[in-house]
C-alpha positions in Angstrom: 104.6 -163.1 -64.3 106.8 -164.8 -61.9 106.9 -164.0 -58.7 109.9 -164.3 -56.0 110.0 -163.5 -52.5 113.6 -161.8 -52.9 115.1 -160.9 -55.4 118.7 -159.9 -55.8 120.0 -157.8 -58.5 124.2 -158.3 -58.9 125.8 -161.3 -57.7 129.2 -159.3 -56.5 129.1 -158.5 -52.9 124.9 -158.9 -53.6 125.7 -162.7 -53.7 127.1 -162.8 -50.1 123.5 -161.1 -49.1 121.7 -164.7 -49.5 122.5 -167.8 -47.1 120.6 -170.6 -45.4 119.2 -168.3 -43.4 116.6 -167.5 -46.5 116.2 -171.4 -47.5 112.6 -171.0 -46.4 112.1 -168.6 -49.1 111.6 -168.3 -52.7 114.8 -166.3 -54.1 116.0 -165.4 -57.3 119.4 -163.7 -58.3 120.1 -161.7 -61.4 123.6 -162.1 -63.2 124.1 -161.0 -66.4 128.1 -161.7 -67.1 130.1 -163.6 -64.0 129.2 -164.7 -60.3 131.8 -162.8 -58.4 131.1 -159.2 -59.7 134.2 -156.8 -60.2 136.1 -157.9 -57.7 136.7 -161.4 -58.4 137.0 -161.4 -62.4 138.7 -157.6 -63.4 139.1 -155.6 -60.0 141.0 -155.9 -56.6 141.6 -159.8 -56.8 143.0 -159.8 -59.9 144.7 -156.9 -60.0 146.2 -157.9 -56.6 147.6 -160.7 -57.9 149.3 -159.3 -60.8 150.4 -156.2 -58.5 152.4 -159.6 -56.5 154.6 -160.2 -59.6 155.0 -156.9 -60.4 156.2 -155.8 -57.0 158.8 -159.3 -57.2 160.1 -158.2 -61.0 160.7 -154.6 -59.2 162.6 -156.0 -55.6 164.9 -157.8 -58.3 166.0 -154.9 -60.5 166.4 -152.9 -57.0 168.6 -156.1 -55.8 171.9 -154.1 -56.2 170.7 -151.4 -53.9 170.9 -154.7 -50.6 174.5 -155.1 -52.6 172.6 -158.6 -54.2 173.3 -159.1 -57.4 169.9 -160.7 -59.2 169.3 -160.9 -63.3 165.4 -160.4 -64.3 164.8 -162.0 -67.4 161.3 -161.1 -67.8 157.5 -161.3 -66.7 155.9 -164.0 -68.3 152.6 -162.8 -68.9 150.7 -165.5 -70.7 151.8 -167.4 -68.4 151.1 -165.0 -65.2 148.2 -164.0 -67.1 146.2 -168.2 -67.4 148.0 -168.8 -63.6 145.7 -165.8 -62.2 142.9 -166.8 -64.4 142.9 -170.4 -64.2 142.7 -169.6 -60.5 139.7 -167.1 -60.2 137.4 -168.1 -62.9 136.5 -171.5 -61.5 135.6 -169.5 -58.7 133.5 -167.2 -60.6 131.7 -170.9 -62.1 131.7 -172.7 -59.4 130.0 -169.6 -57.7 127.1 -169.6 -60.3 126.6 -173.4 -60.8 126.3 -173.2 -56.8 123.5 -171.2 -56.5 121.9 -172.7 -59.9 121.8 -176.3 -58.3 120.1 -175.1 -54.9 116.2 -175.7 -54.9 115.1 -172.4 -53.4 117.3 -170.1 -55.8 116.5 -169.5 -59.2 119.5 -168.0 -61.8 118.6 -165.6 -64.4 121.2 -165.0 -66.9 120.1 -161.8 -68.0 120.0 -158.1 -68.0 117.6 -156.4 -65.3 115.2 -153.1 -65.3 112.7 -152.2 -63.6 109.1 -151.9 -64.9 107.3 -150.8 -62.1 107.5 -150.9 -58.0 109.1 -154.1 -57.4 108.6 -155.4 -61.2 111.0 -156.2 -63.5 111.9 -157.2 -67.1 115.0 -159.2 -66.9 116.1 -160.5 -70.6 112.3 -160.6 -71.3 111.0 -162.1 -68.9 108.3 -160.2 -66.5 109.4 -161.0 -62.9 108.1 -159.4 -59.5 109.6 -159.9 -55.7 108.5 -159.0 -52.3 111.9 -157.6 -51.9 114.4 -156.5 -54.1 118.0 -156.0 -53.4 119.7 -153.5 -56.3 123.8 -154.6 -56.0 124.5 -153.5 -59.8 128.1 -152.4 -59.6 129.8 -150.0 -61.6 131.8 -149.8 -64.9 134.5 -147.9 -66.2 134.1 -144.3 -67.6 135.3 -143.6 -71.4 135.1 -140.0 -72.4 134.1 -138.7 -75.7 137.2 -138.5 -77.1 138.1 -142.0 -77.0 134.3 -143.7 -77.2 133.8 -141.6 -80.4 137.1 -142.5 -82.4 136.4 -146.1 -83.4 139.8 -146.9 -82.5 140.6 -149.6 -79.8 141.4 -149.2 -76.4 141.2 -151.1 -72.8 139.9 -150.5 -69.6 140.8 -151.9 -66.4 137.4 -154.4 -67.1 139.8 -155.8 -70.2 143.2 -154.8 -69.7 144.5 -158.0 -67.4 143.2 -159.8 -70.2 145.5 -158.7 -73.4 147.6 -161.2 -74.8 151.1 -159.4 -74.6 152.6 -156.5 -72.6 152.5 -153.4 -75.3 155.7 -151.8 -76.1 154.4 -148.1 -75.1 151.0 -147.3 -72.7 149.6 -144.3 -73.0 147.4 -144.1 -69.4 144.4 -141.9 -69.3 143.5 -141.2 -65.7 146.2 -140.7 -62.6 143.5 -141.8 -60.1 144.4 -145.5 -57.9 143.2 -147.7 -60.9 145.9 -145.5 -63.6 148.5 -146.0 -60.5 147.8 -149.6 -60.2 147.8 -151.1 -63.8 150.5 -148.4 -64.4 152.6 -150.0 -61.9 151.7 -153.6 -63.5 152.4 -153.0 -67.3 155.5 -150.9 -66.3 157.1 -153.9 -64.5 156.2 -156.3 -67.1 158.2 -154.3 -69.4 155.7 -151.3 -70.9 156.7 -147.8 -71.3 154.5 -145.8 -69.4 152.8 -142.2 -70.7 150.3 -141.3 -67.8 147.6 -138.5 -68.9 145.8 -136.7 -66.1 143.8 -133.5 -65.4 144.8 -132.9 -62.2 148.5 -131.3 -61.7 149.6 -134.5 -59.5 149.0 -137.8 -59.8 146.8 -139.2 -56.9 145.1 -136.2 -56.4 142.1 -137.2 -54.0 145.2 -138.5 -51.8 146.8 -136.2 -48.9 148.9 -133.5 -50.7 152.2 -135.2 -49.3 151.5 -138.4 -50.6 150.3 -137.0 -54.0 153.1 -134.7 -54.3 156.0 -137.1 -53.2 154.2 -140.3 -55.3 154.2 -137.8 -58.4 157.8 -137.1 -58.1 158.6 -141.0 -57.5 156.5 -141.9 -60.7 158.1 -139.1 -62.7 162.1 -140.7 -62.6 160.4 -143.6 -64.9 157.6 -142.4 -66.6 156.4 -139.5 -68.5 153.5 -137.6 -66.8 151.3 -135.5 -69.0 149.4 -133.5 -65.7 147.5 -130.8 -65.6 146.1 -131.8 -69.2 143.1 -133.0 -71.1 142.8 -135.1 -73.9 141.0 -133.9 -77.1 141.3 -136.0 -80.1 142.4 -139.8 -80.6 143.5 -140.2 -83.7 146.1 -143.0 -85.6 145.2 -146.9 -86.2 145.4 -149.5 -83.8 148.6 -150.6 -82.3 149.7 -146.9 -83.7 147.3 -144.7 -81.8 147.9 -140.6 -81.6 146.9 -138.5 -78.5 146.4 -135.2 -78.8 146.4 -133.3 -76.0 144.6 -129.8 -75.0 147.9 -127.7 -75.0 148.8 -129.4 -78.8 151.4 -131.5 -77.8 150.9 -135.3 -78.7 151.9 -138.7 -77.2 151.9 -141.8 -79.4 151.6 -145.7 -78.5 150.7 -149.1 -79.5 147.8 -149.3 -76.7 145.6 -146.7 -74.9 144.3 -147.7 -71.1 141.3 -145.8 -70.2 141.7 -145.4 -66.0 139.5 -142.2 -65.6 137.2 -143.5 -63.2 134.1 -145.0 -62.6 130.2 -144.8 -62.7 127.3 -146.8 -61.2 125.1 -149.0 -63.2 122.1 -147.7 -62.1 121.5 -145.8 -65.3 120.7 -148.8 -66.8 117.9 -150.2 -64.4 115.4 -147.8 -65.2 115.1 -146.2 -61.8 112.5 -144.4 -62.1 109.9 -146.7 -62.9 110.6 -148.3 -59.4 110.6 -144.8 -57.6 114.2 -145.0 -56.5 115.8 -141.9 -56.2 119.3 -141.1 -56.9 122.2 -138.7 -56.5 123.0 -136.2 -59.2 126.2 -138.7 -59.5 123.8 -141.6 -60.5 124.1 -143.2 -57.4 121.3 -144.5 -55.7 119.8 -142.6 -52.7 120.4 -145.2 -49.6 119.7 -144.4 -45.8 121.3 -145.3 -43.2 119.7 -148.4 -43.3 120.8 -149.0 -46.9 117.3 -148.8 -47.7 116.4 -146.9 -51.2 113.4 -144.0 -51.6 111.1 -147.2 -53.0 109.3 -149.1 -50.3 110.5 -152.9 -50.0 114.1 -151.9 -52.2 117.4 -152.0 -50.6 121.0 -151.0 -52.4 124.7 -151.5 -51.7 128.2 -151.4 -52.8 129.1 -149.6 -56.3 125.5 -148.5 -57.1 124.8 -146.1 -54.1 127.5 -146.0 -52.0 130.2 -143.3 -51.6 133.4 -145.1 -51.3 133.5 -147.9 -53.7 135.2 -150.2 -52.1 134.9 -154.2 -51.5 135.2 -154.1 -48.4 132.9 -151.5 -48.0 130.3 -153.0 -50.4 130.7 -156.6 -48.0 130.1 -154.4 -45.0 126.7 -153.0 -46.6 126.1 -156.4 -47.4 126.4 -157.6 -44.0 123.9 -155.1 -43.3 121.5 -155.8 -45.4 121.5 -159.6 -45.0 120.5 -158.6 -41.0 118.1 -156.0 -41.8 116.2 -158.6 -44.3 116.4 -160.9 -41.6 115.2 -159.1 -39.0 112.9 -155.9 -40.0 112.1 -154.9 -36.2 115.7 -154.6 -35.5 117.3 -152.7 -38.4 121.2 -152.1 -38.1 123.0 -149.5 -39.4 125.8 -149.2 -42.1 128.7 -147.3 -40.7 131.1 -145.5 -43.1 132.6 -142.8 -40.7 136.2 -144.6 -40.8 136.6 -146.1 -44.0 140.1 -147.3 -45.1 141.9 -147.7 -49.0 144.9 -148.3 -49.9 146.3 -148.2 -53.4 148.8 -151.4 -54.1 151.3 -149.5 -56.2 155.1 -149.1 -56.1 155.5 -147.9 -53.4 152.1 -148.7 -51.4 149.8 -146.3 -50.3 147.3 -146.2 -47.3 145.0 -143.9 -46.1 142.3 -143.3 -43.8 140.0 -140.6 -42.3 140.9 -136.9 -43.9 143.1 -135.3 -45.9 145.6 -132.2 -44.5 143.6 -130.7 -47.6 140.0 -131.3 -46.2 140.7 -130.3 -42.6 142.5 -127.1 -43.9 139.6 -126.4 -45.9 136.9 -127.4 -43.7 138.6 -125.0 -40.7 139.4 -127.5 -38.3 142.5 -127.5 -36.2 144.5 -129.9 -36.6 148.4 -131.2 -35.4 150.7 -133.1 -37.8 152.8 -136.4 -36.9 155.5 -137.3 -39.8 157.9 -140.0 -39.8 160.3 -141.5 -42.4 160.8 -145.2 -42.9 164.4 -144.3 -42.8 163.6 -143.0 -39.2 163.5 -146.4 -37.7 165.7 -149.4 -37.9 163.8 -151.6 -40.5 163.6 -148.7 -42.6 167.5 -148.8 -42.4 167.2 -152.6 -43.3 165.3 -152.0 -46.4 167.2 -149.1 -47.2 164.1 -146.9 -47.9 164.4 -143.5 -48.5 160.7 -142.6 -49.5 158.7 -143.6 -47.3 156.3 -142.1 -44.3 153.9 -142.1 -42.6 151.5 -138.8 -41.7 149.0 -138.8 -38.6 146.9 -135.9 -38.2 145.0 -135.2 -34.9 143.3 -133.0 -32.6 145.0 -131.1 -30.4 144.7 -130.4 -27.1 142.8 -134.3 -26.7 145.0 -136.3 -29.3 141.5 -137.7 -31.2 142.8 -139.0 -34.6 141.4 -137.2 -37.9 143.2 -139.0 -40.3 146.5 -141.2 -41.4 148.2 -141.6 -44.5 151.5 -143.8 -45.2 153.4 -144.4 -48.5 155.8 -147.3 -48.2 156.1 -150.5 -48.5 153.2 -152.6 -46.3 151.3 -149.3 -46.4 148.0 -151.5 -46.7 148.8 -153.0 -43.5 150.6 -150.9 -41.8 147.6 -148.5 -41.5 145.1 -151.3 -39.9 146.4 -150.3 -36.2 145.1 -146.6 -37.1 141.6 -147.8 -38.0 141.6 -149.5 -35.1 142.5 -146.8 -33.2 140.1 -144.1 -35.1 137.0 -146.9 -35.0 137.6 -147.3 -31.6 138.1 -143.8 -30.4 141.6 -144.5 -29.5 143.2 -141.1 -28.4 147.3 -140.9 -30.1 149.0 -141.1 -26.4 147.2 -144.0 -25.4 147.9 -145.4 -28.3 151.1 -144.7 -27.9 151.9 -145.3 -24.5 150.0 -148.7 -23.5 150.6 -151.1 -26.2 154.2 -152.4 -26.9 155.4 -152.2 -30.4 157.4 -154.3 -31.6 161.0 -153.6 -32.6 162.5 -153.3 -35.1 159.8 -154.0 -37.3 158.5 -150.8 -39.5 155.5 -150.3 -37.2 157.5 -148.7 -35.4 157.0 -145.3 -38.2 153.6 -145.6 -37.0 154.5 -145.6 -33.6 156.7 -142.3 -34.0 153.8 -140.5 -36.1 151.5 -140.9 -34.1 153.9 -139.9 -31.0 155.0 -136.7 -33.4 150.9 -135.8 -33.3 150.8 -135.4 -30.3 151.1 -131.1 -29.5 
C-alpha cells in the first residue's frame, strides 16, 4: 500500500492548499479529469470570458440608444470559443505537469474512494495518508426527465464547448448558471426559451432584483415559470419539451442549468467516517475539519455557498491549520458576496428583504436608481438600483443588492463595510465619493437606509 503524508483529493481550489511550505513532506494529489477544477476549465473563468463578448455584442446593438450608430455583424464563436480555450487549458497543463515534475508530490490520475479511515483506492491502487484533504467539487444536476430520454443535451460542464450557437435554446433552470449562459448564447445569436419552477427567474435573489430581472429577461425571451418539465421527447437537434401544464416548447439544443450537487457521493464516505448533510455535503466545522479524525474538506463538497472565492478562502484556511495544528484558524462565511455576470449585472450580499421579513427582524430600506445620479444619466440607464437594507435605530448593514451595470464591483465597498462593521452614516459621511462616477447609487442607498 502506498503511503503519503498528505494527501489531497481535487486539484481545484484543493491545489492552492499545497506550497513549499510542505516540501519536507511526502504529498500526493488526486486529479481525475483537469488541474484547475471547475473554475478554470467550465465555470467562472470561462464563463467570464465569454460573458466579455457577450456584454460587447449587446453595448453595440444598444449603440443607437448614445445616438451612435454601430453594425454587429456577428459573434464569432469558433473563433471566441479556441481564443478562450487556447488561453485556459495550458493553464490547466501546465498546472498538472507542475506538480508532476516536483520531487515531493506524486500525481494520480485517477478516481478516488475511500476504503477505510484514511485509506483509499484511487483507480486501483491502495493508497493511505496521514492527512487527507477531501476538495472534490461538484457537478451539474440532470433530472429524470432529461437523464432518462437518451436524447442529447448540455450542461454548463459542456456547453462553452459546442461547435456552433444553436438556432433555438430551450434553458432548464432560472438559477445564476441559466442567467449566465442564457445571457451568452442569446448574444451570440440563440433564441432563448428559459424553463423554471419558481414563478421568477433568480429566485434565491432579493424579490426586487428577481422581479425586475424577470421582467427585463421577458422583452427578449420566452419564460416558461412557475413550471416543471415532464417528458423529453423528439430527436437531436429537434428535441420536444413537454411541460407539466401540457404546453410544449421545441428546439435544436436543451441546456440543463438546474443546479448543482457535491461529489461526495462518489467517495464512499462512509467507509472513512465522514459525515454529511442530508444535501450530500460534507459535515465541516468551523475549522473545516470533517467528523473523521485527520480529514479536512472545502469548497463545493461541504461548503454552503459554492463559490470560488469562497472555496480559496477555506483553502487558505486549511493550508494554515495543516501548518500549524496548535493554532487552528477559523473559516468565516458570515459576509459572503456573489454576483451573477448577466445583462444587466447583479450583486448581492448579506440577506434578502425576503429572509429578514421572514426571519422577524426589523429592518429599514435604502433604494436608489442608476438614473438617480449623473453617470446613470451618462449611460442612459433606466433599470438599474441598488437596495441597502439596515438596522434601524444603529444603521448596522443586513444586506445589499444592486442590478446594473458594474454590479460585481460596485457592491465591494458594502462588504467592506458589513465585514468591517461599518455603520451606513459613517459610511456615508467620512469617506468622499467620487463624482460623477455610479458609486455614487451606492452612496444615496446607503444614505436612503438610514431611518
Amino acid at each position: 500500500m502506498r503511503h503519503h503524508d498528505l494527501l489531497v483529493i481535487g486539484a481545484g481550489s484543493g491545489n492552492a492548499v499545497v506550497d513549499e511550505a510542505f516540501s519536507d513532506l511526502d504529498v500526493a494529489i488526486v486529479e481525475e479529469r483537469r488541474f484547475g477544477g471547475t473554475c478554470l476549465n467550465v465555470g467562472c473563468i470561462p464563463s467570464k470570458m465569454l460573458v466579455r463578448a457577450a456584454d460587447l455584442a449587446d453595448d453595440v446593438r444598444d449603440a443607437r440608444r448614445l445616438d451612435v450608430e454601430a453594425q454587429l455583424r456577428g459573434v464569432r464563436w469558433r473563433e471566441l470559443h479556441d481564443r478562450v480555450f487556447g488561453r485556459l487549458d495550458p493553464i490547466a497543463r501546465d498546472g498538472r505537469a507542475g506538480r508532476e515534475d516536483t520531487p515531493w508530490i506524486t500525481v494520480y490520475d485517477g478516481h478516488a474512494r475511500f476504503t477505510g479511515p484514511r485509506t483509499l483506492d484511487v483507480g486501483g491502487t491502495a493508497v493511505h495518508a496521514d492527512r487527507i484533504v477531501v476538495a472534490a467539487g461538484s457537478r451539474p444536476v440532470v433530472p429524470p426527465p432529461v437523464a432518462d430520454s437518451g436524447l442529447p443535451y448540455e450542461t454548463s460542464d459542456t456547453v462553452m464547448h459546442i461547435d456552433a450557437p444553436p438556432r433555438h435554446l430551450a434553458v432548464l433552470g432560472g438559477g445564476y448558471i441559466a442567467a449566465e449562459l442564457a445571457h451568452v448564447l442569446a448574444a451570440a445569436g440563440s433564441t432563448i426559451t428559459m424553463i423554471d419552477m419558481a414563478d421568477t427567474l433568480l429566485s434565491g435573489q432579493d424579490v426586487l432584483v428577481a422581479r425586475e430581472f424577470t421582467e427585463l429577461a421577458s422583452k427578449d425571451r420566452d419564460l416558461r415559470l412557475g413550471h416543471e418539465l415532464t417528458r423529453l421527447s423528439g430527436a437531436p437537434g429537434e428535441l420536444v419539451l413537454t411541460l407539466d401544464d401540457g404546453s410544449t416548447v421545441e428546439a435544436d439544443m436543451l441546456l440543463v442549468a438546474v443546479g448543482r450537487t457535491p461529489n461526495g457521493d462518489r467517495l464512499d464516505l462512509g467507509a472513512a467516517g465522514i459525515d454529511v448533510h442530508d444535501d450530500g455535503r460534507i459535515v465541516v466545522d468551523e475549522y473545516q475539519r470533517t467528523t473523521a479524525d485527520g480529514v479536512w474538506a472545502l469548497g463545493d463538497v461541504s461548503t454552503a455557498a459554492p463559490l470560488k472565492h469562497v472555496a480559496n478562502r477555506e483553502a487558505q484556511v486549511v493550508r494554515h491549520n495543516l501548518l500549524h495544528p496548535g493554532d487552528l484558524i477559523r473559516a468565516e462565511h458570515d459576509v459572503v458576496p456573489s454576483a451573477v455576470f448577466t445583462r444587466p449585472q447583479i450583486a448581492a450580499v448579506g440577506a434578502t428583504e425576503q429572509e429578514l421579513a421572514a426571519a422577524g427582524t426589523p429592518f429599514t430600506v435604502g433604494l436608489a436608481r442608476f438614473s438617480d445620479v449623473a453617470y446613470g444619466w451618462a449611460s442612459e440607464d433606466t433599470t438599474g438600483f441598488a437596495k441597502v437594507l439596515a438596522e434601524p435605530g444603529t444603521g448596522r448593514l443586513l444586506g445589499a443588492h444592486i442590478l446594473g451595470p458594474q454590479a460585481a464591483t460596485l457592491i465591494q465597498p458594502l462588504v467592506v463595510a458589513m465585514t468591517l462593521g461599518i455603520d451606513a452614516r459613517t459610511l456615508v459621511e467620512r469617506p468622499y465619493w467620487i463624482h460623477p462616477a455610479l458609486t455614487e447609487v451606492v452612496q444615496q442607498a446607503v444614505g436612503a437606509s438610514r431611518r
